[in-house]
C-alpha positions in Angstrom: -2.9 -1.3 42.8 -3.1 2.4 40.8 -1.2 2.0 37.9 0.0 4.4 35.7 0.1 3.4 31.9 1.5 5.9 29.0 2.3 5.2 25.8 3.3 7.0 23.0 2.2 9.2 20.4 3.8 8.1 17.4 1.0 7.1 15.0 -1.7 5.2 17.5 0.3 1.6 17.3 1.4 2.0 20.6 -1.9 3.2 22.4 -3.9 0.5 20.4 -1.3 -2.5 21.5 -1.7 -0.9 25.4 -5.6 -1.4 25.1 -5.2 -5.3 26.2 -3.1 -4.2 28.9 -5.4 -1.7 30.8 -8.3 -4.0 30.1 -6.5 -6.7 32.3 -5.6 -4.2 34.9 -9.3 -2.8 34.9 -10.6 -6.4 34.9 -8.3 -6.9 37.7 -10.3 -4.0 40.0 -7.1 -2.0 40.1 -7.1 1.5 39.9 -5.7 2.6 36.2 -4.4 6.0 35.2 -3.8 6.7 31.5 -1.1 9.1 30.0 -0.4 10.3 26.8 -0.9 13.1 24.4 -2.5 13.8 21.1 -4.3 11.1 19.4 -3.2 8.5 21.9 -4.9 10.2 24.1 -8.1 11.0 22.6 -8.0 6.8 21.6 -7.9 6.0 24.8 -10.2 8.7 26.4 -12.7 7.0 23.5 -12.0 3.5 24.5 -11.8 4.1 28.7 -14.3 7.2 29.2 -14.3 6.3 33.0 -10.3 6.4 33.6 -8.7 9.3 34.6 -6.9 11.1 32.1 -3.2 12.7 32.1 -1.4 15.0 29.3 1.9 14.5 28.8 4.5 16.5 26.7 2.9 16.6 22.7 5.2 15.1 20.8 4.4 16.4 17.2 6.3 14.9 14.1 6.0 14.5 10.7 7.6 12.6 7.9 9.0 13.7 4.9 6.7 13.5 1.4 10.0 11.6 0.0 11.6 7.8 0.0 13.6 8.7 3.3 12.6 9.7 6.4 16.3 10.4 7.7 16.4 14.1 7.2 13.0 14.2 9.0 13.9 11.7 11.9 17.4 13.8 12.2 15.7 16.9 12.3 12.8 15.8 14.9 16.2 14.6 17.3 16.3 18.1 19.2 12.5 17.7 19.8 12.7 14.1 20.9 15.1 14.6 23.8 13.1 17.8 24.6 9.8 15.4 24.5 11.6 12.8 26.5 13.3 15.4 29.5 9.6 17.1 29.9 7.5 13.5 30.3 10.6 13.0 32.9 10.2 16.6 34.7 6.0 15.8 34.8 6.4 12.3 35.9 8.4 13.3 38.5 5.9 16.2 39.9 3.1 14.2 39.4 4.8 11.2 41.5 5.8 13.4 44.1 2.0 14.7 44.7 0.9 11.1 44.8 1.9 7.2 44.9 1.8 4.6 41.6 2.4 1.0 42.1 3.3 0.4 39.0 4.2 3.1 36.1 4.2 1.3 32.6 5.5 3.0 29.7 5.4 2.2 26.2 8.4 3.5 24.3 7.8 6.9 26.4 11.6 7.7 26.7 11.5 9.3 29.5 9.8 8.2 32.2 12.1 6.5 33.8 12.6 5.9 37.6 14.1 9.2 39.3 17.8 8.2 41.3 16.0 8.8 44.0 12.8 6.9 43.2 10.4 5.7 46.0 11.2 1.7 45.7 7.4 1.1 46.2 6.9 1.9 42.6 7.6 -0.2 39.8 8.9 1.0 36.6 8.2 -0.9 32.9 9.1 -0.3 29.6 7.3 -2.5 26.6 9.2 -2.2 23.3 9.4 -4.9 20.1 11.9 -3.1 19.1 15.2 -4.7 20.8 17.6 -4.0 17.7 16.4 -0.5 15.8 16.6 -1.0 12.3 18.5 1.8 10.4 18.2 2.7 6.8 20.6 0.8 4.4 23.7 3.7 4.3 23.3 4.1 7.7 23.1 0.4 8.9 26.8 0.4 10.6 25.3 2.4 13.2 23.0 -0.4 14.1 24.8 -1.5 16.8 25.4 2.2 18.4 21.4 2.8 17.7 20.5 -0.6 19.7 23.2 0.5 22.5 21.4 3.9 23.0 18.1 2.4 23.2 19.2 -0.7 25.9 20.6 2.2 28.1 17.2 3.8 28.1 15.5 0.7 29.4 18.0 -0.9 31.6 16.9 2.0 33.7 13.6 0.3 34.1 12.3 -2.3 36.7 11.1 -4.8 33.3 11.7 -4.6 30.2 8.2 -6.4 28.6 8.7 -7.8 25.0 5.2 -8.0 23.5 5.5 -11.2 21.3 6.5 -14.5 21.4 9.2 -16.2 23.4 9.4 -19.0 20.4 11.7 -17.4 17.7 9.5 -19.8 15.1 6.3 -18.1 16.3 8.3 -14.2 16.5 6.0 -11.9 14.9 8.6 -9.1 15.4 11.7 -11.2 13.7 14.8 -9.9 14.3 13.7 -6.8 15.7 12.2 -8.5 18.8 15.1 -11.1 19.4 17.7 -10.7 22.4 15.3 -10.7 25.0 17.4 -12.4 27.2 18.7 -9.9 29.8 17.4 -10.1 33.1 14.9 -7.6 33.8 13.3 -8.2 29.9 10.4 -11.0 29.7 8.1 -11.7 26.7 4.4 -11.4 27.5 3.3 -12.5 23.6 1.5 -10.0 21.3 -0.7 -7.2 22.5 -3.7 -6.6 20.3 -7.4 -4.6 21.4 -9.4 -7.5 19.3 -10.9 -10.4 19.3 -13.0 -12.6 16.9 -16.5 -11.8 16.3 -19.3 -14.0 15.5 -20.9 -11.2 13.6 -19.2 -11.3 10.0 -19.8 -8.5 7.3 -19.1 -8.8 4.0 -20.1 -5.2 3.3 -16.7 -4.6 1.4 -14.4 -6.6 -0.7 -11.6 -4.1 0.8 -11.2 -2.7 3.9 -8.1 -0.4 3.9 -7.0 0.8 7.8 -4.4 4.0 7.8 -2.5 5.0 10.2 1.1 6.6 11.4 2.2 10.1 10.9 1.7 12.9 8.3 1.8 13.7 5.2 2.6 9.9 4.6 -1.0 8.9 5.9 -2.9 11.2 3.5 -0.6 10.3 0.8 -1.6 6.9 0.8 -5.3 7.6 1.5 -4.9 9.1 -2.1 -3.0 6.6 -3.7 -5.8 4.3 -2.5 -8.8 6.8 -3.8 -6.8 6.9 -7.4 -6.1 2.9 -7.5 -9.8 1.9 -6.7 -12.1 5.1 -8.3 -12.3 3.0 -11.4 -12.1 -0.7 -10.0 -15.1 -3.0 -9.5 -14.3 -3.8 -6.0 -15.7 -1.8 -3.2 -13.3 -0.5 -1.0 -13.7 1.0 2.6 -11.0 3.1 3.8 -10.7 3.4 7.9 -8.4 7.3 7.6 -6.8 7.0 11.4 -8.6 10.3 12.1 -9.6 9.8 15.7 -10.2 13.6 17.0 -12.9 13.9 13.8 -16.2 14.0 13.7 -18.0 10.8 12.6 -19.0 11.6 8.4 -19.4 9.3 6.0 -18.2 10.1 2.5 -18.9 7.4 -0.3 -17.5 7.9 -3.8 -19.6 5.3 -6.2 -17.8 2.5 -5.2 -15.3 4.1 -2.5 -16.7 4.6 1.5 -14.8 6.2 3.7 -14.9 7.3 7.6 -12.3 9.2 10.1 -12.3 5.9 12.5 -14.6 2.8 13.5 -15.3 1.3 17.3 -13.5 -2.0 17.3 -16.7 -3.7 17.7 -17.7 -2.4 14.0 -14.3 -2.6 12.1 -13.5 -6.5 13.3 -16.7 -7.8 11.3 -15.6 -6.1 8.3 -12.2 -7.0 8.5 -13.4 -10.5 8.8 -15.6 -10.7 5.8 -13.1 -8.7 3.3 -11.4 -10.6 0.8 -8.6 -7.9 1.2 -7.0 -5.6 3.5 -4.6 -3.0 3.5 -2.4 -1.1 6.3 0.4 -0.5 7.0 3.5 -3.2 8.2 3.4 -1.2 12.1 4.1 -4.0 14.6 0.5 -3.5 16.1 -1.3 -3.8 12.9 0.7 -7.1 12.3 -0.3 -8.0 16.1 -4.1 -7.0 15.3 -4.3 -8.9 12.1 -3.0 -12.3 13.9 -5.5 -11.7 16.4 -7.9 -12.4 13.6 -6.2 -15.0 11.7 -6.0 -12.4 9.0 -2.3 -11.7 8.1 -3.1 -14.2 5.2 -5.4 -11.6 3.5 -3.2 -8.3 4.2 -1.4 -6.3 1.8 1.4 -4.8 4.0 2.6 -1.4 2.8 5.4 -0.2 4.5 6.1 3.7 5.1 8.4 5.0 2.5 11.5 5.4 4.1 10.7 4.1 7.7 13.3 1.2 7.8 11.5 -0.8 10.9 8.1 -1.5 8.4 10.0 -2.1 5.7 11.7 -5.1 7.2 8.6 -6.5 9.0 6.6 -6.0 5.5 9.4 -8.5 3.9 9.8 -10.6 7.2 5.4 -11.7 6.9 5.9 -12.8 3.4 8.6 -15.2 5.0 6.6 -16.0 8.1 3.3 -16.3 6.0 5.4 -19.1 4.2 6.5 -20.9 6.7 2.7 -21.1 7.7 1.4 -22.5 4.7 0.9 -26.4 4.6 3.2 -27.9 1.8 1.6 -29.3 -1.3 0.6 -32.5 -0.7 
């Protein structure tokens, strides 16, 4: 088959969780076409330098320095649904010069299936994210929020849920419940690693950043002020793909733009302590590992979706732990 797969570029949670997919698809022999913009797409142009490569509309947000990201996320509406109709217009052209058995999009809006689609080609949409979560004041619009969002990928062949089916083994909570109309199917959590063998206990903290600006940066600081007088040695992983590889160390402070998966699962496994943020893929990652035990989950400011998944681990986490004897 040639398959088409684009996520999108919304921090690098999506690319990251699509890694497992195009490594099955590549494993598979089929023919695999990768589509994004930004730093998606210089992830996965690191991770899959033989695949062809396709930019799609640049999608360029940014939250605000404050508690609340509804100004910014009201503001950045006109550019969504510009974003969304110009990945429709390209997909479109680019389907027209040649044939995809399958097009699979991650939370790309608009690449849907034209009305007059070529039936050959099969359209899915992965999303976690079945019921949106709003901030507090604006929660009665839930319902409208998760409306919008299910007529977006109704229009879709599948709908793929990436977590569990079992509601006591949900990763997403809430957010990834109602699964159950027909073209939607959960295919269990997406993550690019696996275990290693090789365990390095080079840090006592590994923190890994990610997700969109100035939040990022702002707690890189926060990090570089909590630790520059601790006795703990803490690595910080900045989410800076498209940089140059430099190593900065700060007495007892290291930090690097990004790390090959292959050098960042070791660490993880030997730290006593890691810190990211509460995005779905990091939560996915981290069970991967059998980690989620040793994570601090910090939710962005103001991003209502982490801030519910931080608070839904600590209950998960609970149910986990074996009762006192």
């Amino acid at each position: 088959m040639k398959i088409l797969i684009a996520p999108l570029n919304w921090g690098l949670g999506h690319a990251t969780r699509c890694i497992p997919v195009i490594r099955r698809y590549l494993a598979e022999k089929h023919e695999v076409v990768l589509a994004a913009d930004g730093d998606s797409l210089l992830l996965l142009k690191r991770a899959f330098p033989t695949c062809r490569l396709i930019t799609l509309a640049p999608l360029e947000l940014r939250y605000s320095r404050t508690n609340s990201q509804t100004w910014a996320v009201l503001r950045s509406l006109p550019a969504l649904l510009r974003f969304s109709f110009a990945d429709h217009r390209l997909l479109s052209r680019l389907l027209q010069d040649e044939h995809f058995d399958l097009v699979i999009s991650d939370n790309r809006f608009g690449l849907f299936p034209s009305k007059n689609r070529d039936k050959s080609t099969a359209f899915v949409y992965i999303t976690h994210q079945l019921h949106i979560r709003l901030p507090r004041c604006w929660r009665w619009l839930e319902p409208l929020a998760c409306m919008l969002h299910r007529s977006i990928y109704r229009r879709f062949d599948e709908l793929w849920v990436p977590d569990y089916a079992d509601e006591n083994k949900r990763l997403s909570g809430f957010l990834g419940s109602g699964g159950e109309q027909e073209n939607a199917r959960y295919i269990g959590p997406l993550s690019r690693f696996t275990p290693s063998d090789s365990i390095r206990r080079d840090y006592h903290t590994v923190a890994v950043l990610s997700g969109l600006e100035p939040q990022r940066t702002l707690l890189e600081k926060q990090l570089v002020k909590r630790y520059e007088n601790a006795d703990e040695t803490l690595l910080i992983v900045r989410g800076r793909v498209g940089e140059p590889f430099v190593r900065t160390s700060r007495c007892n402070i290291t930090l690097v733009p990004s790390l090959p998966d292959e050098l960042l699962v070791p660490l993880l496994q030997g730290a006593e302590h890691i810190i990211c943020r509460s995005g779905y893929s990091s939560i996915m990652d981290l069970a991967a590992l059998n980690l989620l035990h040793k994570a601090e989950l910090v939710p962005t400011p103001g991003q209502p979706e982490q801030e519910y998944l931080a608070s839904y681990m600590k209950d998960y986490l609970s149910r986990l732990a074996p009762s006192p004897a």
